[in-house]
Residue frames as a rotation matrix with the C-alpha (Angstrom) as fourth column:
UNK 1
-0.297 0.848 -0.438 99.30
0.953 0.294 -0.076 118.62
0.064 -0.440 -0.895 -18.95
UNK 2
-0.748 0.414 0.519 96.61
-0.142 -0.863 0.484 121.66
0.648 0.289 0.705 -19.35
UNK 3
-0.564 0.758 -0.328 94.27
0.821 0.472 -0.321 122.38
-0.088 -0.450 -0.889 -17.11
UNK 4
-0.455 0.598 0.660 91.23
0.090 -0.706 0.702 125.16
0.886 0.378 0.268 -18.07
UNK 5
-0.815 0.295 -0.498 89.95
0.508 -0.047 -0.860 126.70
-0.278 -0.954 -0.112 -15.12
UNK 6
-0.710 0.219 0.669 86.53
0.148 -0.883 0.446 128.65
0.688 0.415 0.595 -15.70
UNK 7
-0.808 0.142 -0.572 84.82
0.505 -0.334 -0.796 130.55
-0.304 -0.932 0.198 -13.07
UNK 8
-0.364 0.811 0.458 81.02
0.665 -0.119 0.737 132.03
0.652 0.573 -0.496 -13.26
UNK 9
0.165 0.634 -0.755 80.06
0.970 -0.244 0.008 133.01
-0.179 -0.734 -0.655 -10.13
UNK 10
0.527 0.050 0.848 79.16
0.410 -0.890 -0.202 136.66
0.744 0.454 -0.490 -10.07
UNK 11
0.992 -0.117 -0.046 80.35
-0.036 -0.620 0.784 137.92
-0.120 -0.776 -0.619 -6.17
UNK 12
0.386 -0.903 0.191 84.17
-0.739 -0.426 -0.521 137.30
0.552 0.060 -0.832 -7.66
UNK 13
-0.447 -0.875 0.188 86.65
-0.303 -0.049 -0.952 136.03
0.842 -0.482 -0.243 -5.13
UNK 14
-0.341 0.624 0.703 83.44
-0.785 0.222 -0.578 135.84
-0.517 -0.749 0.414 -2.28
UNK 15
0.018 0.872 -0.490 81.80
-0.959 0.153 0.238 133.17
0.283 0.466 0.838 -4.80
UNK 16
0.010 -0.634 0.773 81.78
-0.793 0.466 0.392 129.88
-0.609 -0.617 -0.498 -3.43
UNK 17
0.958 -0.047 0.282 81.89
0.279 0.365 -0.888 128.42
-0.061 0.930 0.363 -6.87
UNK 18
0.452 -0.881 0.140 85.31
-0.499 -0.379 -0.779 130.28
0.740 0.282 -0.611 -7.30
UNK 19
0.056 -0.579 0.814 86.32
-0.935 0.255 0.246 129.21
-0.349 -0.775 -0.527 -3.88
UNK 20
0.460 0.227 0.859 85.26
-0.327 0.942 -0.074 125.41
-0.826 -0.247 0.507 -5.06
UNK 21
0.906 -0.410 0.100 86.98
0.133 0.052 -0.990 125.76
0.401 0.911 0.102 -8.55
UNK 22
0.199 -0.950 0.241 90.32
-0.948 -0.248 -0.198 126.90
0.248 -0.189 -0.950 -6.73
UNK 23
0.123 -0.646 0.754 90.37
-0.964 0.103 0.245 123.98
-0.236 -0.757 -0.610 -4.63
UNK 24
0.891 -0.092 0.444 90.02
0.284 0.876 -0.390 121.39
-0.353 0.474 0.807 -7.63
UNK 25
0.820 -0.545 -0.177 92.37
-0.257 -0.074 -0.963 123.12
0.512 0.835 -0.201 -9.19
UNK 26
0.332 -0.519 0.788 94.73
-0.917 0.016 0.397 122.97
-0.219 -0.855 -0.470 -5.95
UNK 27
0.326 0.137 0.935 94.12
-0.289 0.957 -0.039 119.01
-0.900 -0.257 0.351 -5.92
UNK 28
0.964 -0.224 0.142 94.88
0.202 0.274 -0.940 118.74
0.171 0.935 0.310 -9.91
UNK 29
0.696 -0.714 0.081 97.84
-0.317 -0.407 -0.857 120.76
0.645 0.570 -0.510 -9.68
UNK 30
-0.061 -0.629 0.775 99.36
-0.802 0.493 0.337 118.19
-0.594 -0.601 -0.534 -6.37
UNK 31
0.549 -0.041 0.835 98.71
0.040 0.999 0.023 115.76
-0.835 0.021 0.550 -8.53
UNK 32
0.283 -0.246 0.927 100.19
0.886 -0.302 -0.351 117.45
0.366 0.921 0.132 -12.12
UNK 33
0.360 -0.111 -0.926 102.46
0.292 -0.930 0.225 119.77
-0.886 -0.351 -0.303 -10.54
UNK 34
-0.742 -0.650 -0.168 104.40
0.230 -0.481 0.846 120.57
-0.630 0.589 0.507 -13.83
UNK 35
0.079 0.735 0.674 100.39
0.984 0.052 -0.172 121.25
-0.161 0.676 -0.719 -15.23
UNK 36
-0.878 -0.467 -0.105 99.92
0.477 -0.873 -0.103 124.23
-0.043 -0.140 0.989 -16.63
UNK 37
-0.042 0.965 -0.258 96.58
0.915 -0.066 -0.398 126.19
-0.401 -0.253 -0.880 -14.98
UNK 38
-0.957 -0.260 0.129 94.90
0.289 -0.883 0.369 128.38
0.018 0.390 0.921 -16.97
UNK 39
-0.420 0.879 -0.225 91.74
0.767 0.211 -0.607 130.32
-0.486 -0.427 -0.763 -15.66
UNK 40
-0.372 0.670 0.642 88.87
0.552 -0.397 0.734 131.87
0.746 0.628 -0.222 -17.27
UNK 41
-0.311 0.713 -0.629 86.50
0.476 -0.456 -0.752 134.68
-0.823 -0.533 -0.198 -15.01
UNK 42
-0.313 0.627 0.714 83.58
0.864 -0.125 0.488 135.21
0.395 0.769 -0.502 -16.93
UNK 43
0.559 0.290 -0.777 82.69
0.808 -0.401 0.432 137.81
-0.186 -0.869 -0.458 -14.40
UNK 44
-0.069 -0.690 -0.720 85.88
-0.117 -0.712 0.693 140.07
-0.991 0.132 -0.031 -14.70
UNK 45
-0.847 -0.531 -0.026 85.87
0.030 -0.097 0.995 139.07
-0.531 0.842 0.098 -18.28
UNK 46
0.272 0.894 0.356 82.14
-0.142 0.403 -0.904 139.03
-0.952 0.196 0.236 -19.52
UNK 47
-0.676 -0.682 -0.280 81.28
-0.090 -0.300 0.950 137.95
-0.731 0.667 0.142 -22.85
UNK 48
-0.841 0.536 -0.072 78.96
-0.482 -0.682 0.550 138.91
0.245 0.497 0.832 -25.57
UNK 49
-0.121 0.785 0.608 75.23
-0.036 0.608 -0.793 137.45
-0.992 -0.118 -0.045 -25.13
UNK 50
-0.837 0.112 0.536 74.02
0.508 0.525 0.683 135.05
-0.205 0.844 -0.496 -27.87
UNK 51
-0.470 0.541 -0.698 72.27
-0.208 -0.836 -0.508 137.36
-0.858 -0.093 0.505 -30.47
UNK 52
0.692 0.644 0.326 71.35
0.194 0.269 -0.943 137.97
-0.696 0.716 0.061 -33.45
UNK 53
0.652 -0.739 -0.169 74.52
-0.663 -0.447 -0.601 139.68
0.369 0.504 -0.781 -34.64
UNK 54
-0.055 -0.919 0.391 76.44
-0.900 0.215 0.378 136.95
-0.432 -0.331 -0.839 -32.92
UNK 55
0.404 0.341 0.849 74.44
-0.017 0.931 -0.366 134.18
-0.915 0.133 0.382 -34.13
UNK 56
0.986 0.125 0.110 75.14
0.118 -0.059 -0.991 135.71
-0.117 0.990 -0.073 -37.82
UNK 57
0.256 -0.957 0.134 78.70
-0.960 -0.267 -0.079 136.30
0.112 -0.109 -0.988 -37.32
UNK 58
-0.613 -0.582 0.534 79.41
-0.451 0.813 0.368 132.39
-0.648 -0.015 -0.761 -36.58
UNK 59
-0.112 -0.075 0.991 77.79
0.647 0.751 0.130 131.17
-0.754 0.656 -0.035 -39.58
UNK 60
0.845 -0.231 -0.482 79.12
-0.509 -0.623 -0.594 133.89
-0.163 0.748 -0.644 -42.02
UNK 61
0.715 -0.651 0.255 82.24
0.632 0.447 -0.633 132.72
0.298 0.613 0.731 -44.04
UNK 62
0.319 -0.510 -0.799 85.13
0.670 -0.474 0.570 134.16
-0.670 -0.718 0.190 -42.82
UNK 63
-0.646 -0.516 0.563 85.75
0.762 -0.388 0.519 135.68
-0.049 0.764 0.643 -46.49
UNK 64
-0.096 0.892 0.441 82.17
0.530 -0.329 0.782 137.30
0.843 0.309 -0.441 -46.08
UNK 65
0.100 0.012 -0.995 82.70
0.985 0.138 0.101 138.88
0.139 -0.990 0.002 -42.44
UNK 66
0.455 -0.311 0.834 82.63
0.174 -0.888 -0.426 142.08
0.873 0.339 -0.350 -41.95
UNK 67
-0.581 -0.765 0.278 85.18
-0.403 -0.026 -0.915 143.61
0.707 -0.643 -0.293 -38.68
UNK 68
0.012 0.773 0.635 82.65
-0.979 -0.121 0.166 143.14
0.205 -0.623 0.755 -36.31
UNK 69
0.894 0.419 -0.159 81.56
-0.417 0.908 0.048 139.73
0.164 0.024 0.986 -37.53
UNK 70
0.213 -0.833 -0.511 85.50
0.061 0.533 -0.844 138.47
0.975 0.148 0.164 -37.82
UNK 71
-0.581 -0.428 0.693 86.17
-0.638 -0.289 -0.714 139.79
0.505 -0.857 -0.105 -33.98
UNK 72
0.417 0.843 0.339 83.37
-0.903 0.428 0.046 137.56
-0.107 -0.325 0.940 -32.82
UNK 73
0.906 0.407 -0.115 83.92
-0.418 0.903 -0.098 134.90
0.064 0.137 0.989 -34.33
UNK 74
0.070 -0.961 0.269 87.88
-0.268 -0.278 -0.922 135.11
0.961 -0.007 -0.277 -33.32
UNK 75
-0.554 -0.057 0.831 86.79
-0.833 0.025 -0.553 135.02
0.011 -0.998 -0.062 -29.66
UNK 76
0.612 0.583 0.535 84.86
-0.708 0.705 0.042 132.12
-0.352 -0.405 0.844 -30.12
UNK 77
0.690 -0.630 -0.356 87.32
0.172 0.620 -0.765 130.45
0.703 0.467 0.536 -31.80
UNK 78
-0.542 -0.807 0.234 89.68
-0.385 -0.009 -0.923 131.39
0.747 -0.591 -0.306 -28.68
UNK 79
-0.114 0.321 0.940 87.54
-0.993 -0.048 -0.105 130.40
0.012 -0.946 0.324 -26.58
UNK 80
0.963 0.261 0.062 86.91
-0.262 0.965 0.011 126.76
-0.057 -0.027 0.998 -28.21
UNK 81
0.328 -0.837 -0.438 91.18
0.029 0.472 -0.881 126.46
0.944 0.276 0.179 -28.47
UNK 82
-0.434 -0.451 0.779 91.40
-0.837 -0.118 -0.535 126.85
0.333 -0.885 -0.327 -24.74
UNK 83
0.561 0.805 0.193 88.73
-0.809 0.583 -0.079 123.89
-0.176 -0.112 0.978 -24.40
UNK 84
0.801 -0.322 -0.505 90.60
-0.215 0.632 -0.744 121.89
0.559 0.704 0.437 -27.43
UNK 85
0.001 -1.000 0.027 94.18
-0.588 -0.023 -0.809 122.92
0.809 -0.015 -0.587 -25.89
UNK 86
0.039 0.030 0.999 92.98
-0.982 -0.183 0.044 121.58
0.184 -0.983 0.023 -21.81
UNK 87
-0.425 -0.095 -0.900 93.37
-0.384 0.920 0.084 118.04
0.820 0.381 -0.428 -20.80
UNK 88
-0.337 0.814 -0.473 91.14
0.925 0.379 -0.007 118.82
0.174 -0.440 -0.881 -17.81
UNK 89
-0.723 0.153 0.673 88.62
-0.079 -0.987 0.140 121.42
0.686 0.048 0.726 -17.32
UNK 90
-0.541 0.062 -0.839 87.27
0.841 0.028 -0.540 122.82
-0.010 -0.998 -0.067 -14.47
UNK 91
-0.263 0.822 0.505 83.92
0.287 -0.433 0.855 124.54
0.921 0.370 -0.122 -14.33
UNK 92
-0.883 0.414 -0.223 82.45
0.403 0.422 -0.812 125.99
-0.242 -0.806 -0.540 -11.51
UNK 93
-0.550 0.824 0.139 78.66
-0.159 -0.267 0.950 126.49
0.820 0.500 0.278 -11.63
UNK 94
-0.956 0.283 -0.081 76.95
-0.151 -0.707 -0.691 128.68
-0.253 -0.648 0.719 -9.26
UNK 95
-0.431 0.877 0.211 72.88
0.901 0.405 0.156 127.89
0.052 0.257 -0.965 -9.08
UNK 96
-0.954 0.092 -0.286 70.80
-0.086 -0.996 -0.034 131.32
-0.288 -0.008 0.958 -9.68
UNK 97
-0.287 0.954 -0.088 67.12
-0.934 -0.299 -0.193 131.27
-0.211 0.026 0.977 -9.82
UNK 98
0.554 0.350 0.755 67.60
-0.221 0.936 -0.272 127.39
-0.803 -0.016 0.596 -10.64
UNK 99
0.938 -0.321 0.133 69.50
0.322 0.661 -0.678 127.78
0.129 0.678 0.723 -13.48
UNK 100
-0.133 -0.982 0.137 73.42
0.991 -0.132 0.014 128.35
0.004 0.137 0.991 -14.98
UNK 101
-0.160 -0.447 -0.880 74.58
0.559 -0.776 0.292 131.61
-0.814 -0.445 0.374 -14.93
UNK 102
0.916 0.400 -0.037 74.39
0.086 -0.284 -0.955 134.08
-0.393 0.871 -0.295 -17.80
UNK 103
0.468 -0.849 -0.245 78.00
-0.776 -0.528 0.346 134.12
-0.423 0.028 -0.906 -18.16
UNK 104
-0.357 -0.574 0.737 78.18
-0.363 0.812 0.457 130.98
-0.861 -0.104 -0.499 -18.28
UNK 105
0.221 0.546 0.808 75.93
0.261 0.765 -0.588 130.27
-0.940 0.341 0.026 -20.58
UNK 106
0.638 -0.474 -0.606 77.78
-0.715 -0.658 -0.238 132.82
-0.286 0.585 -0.759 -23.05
UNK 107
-0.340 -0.892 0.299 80.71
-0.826 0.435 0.358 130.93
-0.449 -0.125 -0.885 -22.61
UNK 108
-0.498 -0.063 0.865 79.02
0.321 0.913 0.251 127.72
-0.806 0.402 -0.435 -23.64
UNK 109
0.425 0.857 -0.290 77.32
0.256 -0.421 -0.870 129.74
-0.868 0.295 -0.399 -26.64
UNK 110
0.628 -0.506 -0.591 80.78
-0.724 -0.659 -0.204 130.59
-0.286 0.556 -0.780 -28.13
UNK 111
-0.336 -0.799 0.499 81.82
-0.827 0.504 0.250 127.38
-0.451 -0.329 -0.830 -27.81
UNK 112
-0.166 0.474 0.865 79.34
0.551 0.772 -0.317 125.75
-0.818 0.424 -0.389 -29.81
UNK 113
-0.248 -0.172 -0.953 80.55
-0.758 -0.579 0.301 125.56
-0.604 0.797 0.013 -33.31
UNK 114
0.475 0.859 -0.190 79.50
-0.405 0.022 -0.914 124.02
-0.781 0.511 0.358 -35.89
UNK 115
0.806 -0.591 -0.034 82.19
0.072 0.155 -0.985 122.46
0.588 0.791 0.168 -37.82
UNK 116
-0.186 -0.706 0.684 84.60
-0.853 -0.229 -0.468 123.46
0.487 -0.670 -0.560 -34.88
UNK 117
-0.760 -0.280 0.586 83.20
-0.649 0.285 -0.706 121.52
0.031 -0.917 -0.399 -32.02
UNK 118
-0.070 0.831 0.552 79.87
0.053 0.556 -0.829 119.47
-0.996 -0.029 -0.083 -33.59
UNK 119
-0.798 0.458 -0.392 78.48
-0.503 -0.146 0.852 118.97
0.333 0.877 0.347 -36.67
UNK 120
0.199 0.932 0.303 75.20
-0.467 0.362 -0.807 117.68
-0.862 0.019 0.507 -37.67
UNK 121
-0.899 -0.384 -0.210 75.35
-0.385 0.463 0.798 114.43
-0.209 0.799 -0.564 -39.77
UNK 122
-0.335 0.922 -0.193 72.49
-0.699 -0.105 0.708 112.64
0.632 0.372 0.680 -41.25
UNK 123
-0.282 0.050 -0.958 72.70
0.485 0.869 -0.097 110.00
0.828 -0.492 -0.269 -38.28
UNK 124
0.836 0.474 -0.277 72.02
0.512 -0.490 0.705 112.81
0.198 -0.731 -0.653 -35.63
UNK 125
0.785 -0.578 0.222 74.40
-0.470 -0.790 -0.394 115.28
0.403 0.205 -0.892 -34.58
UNK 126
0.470 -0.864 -0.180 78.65
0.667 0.481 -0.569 114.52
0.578 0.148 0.802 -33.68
UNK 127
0.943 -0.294 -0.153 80.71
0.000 -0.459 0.888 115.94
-0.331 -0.838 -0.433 -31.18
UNK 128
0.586 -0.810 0.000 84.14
-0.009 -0.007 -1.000 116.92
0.810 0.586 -0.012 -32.49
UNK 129
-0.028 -0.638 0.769 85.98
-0.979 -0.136 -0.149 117.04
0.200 -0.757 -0.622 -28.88
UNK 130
0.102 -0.366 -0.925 87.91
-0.268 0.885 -0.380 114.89
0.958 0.287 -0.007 -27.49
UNK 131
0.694 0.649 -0.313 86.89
0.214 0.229 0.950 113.44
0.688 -0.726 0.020 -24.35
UNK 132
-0.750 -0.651 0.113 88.78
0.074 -0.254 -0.964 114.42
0.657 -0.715 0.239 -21.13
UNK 133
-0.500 0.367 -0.784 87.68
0.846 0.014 -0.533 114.89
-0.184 -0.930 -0.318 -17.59
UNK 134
-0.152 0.590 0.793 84.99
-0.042 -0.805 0.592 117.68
0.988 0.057 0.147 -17.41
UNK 135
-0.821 -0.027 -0.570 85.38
0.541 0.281 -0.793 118.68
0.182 -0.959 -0.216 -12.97
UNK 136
0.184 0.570 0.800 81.74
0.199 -0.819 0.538 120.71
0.963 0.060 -0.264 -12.53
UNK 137
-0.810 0.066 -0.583 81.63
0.584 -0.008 -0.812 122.70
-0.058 -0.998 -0.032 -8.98
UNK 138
-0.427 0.690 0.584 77.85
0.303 -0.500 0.812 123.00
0.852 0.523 0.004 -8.08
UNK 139
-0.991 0.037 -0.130 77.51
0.083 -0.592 -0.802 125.65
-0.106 -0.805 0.583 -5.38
UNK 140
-0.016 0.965 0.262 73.73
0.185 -0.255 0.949 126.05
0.983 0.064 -0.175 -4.49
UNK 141
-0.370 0.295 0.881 72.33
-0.872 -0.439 -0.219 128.02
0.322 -0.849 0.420 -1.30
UNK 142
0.509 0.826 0.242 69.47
-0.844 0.424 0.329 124.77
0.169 -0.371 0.913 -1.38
UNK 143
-0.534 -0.482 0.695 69.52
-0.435 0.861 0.263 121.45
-0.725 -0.162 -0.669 -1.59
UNK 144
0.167 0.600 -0.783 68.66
-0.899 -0.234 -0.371 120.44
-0.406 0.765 0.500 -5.31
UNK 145
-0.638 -0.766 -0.072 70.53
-0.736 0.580 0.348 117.03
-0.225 0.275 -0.935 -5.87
UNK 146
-0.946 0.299 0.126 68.62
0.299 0.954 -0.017 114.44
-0.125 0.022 -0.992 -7.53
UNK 147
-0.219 0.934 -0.283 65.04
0.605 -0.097 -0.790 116.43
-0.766 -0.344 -0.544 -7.39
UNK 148
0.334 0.303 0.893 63.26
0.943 -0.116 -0.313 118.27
0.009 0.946 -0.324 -10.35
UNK 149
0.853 -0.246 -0.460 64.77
-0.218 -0.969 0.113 122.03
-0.474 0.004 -0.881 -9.18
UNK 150
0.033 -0.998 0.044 67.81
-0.224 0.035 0.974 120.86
-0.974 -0.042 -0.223 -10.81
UNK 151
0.887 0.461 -0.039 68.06
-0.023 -0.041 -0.999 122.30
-0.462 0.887 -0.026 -13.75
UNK 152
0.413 -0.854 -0.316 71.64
-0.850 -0.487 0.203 122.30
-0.328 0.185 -0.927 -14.08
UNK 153
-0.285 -0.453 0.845 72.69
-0.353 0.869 0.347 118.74
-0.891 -0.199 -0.408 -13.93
UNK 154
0.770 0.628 0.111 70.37
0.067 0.094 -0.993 118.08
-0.634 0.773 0.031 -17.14
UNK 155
0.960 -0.029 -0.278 71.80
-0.173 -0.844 -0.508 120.79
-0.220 0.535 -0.815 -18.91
UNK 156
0.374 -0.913 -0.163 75.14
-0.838 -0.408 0.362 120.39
-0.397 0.001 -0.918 -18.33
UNK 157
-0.087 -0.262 0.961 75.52
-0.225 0.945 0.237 116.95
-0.970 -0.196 -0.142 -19.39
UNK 158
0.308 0.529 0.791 73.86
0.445 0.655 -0.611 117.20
-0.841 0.540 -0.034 -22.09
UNK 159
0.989 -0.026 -0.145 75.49
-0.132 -0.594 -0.794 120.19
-0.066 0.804 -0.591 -23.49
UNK 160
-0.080 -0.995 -0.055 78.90
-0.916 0.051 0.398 119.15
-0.394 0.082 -0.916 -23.05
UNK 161
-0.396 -0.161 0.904 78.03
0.487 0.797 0.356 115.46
-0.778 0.581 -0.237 -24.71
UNK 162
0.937 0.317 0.146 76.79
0.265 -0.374 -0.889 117.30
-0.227 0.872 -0.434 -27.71
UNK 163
0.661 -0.709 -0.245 80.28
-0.747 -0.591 -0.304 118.65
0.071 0.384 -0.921 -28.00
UNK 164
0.235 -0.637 -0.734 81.98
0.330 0.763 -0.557 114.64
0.915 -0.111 0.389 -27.30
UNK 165
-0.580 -0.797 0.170 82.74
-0.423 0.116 -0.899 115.41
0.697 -0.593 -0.404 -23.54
UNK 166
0.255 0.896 -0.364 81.27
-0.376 0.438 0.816 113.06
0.891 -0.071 0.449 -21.63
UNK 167
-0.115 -0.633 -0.766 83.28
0.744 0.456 -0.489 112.53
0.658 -0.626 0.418 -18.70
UNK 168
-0.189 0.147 0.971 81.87
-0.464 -0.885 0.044 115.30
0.866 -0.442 0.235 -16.45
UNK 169
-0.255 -0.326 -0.910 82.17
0.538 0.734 -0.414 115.08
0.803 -0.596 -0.012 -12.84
UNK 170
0.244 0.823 0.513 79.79
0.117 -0.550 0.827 116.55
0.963 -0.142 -0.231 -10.69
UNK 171
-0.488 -0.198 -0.850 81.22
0.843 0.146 -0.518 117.29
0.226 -0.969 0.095 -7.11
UNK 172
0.176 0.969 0.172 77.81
0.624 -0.245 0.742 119.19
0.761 -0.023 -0.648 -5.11
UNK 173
-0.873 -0.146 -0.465 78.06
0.487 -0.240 -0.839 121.82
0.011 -0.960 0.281 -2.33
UNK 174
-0.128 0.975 0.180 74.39
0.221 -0.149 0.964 122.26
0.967 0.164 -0.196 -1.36
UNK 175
0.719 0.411 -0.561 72.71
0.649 -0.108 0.753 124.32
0.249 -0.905 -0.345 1.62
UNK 176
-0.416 -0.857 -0.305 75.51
0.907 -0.365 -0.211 126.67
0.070 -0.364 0.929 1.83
UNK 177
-0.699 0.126 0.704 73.07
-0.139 -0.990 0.040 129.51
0.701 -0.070 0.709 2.08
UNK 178
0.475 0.851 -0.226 71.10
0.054 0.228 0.972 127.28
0.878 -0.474 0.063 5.18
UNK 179
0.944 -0.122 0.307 73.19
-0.329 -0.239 0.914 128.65
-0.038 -0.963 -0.265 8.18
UNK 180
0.124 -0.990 0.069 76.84
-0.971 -0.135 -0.198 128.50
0.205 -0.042 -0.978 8.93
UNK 181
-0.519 -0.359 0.776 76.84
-0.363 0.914 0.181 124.41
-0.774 -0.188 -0.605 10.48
UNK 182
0.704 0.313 0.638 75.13
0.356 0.622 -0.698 123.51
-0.614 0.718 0.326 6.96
UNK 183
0.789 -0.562 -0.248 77.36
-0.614 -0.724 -0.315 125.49
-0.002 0.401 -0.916 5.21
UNK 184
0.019 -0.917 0.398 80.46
-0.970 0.080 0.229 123.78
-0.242 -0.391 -0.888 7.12
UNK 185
-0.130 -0.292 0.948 79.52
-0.163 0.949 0.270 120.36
-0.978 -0.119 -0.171 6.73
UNK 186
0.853 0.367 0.371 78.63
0.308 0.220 -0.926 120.87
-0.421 0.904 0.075 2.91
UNK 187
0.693 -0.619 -0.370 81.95
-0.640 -0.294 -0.710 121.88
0.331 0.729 -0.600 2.18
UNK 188
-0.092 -0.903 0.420 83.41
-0.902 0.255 0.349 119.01
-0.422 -0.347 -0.838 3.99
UNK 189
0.126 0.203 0.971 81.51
0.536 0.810 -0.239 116.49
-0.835 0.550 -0.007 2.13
UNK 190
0.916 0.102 -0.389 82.36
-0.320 -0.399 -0.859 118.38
-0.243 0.911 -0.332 -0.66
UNK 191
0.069 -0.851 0.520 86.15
-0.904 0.167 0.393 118.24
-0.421 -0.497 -0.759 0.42
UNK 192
-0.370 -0.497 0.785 85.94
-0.460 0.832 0.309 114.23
-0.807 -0.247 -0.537 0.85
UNK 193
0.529 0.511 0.678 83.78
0.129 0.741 -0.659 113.42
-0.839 0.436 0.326 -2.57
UNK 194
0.873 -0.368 -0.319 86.25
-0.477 -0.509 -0.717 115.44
0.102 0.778 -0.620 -4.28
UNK 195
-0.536 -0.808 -0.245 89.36
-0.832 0.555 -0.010 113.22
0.144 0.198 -0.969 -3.65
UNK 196
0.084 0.464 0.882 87.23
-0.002 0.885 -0.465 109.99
-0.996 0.037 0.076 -3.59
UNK 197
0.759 0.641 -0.117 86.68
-0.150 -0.002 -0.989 111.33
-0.634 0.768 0.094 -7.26
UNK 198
0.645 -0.716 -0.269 90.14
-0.752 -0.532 -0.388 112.29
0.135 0.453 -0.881 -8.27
């Protein structure tokens, strides 16, 4: 058992995305203690924004690459064998201005390959992953569940079934930036939908 931890939030250690990713991972790893947990911080680690020089680097032949282009396209390719390698992954996703992070969205930028992790067939495009649990933790300040400010829930769903994972599990802490007794009780219903889920 593999679990893939990856972490977005920008404040680090203070994020309460990071805090809410630890404590799936906690719960996974009482239930799969011999799992092995391996975490991602996009934050401490950033990684490149989707350019033009990255875009051209992952669809260059690897015989045609020049250093540059081959180092790119190396880290995405580590980044989609930690995905491939996980038999659950754990996301947490921090709400900013309404949407995902930029880190994050890196992260899911390098991870969509072509031939790696999708194709495009003449029936419509193909996920190449293989389903597993997908755990999301979505830390917002508001309260966005269910209403049109929620741009995340969309997004995320849809880009991770483009890639075959469809098993994503949404556990919400919302209002955590509306006073300390919203705060508290949104992380205890967070708390009790998260082992309802598991």
């Amino acid at each position: 058992m593999k679990i893939l931890a990856i972490q977005s939030g920008i404040f680090g250690d203070n994020s309460n995305s990071t805090k809410l990713v630890a404590q799936i991972a906690t719960q996974m790893k009482q239930l799969h203690p011999d799992a092995e947990l391996t975490h991602r911080d996009l934050t401490a680690q950033p990684l490149p924004y989707f350019d033009a020089e990255l875009a051209v680097a992952l669809s260059t032949p690897a015989a045609e690459q020049s250093e540059a282009q081959a180092a790119l396209a190396s880290l995405s390719s580590q980044l989609v064998d930690e995905v491939k390698n996980a038999d659950i992954l754990i996301i947490g996703v921090p709400m900013y201005n309404f949407g995902i992070p930029a880190q994050l969205k890196s992260w899911i930028d390098l991870i969509c390959r072509a031939g790696l992790t999708f194709n495009y067939t003449a029936t419509g495009p193909v996920g190449l992953l293989a389903d597993r649990p997908v755990y999301i933790a979505a830390a917002r300040g508001g309260m966005h569940e269910g209403k049109p400010s929620d741009s995340q829930t969309p997004f995320i769903k849809t880009v991770l079934g483009f890639l075959g994972l469809h098993d994503v599990r949404i556990v919400y802490a919302e209002g955590l930036a509306m006073g300390d007794d919203a705060k508290t009780e949104s992380l205890q219903r967070f708390t009790k939908n998260l082992t309802a889920l598991v």
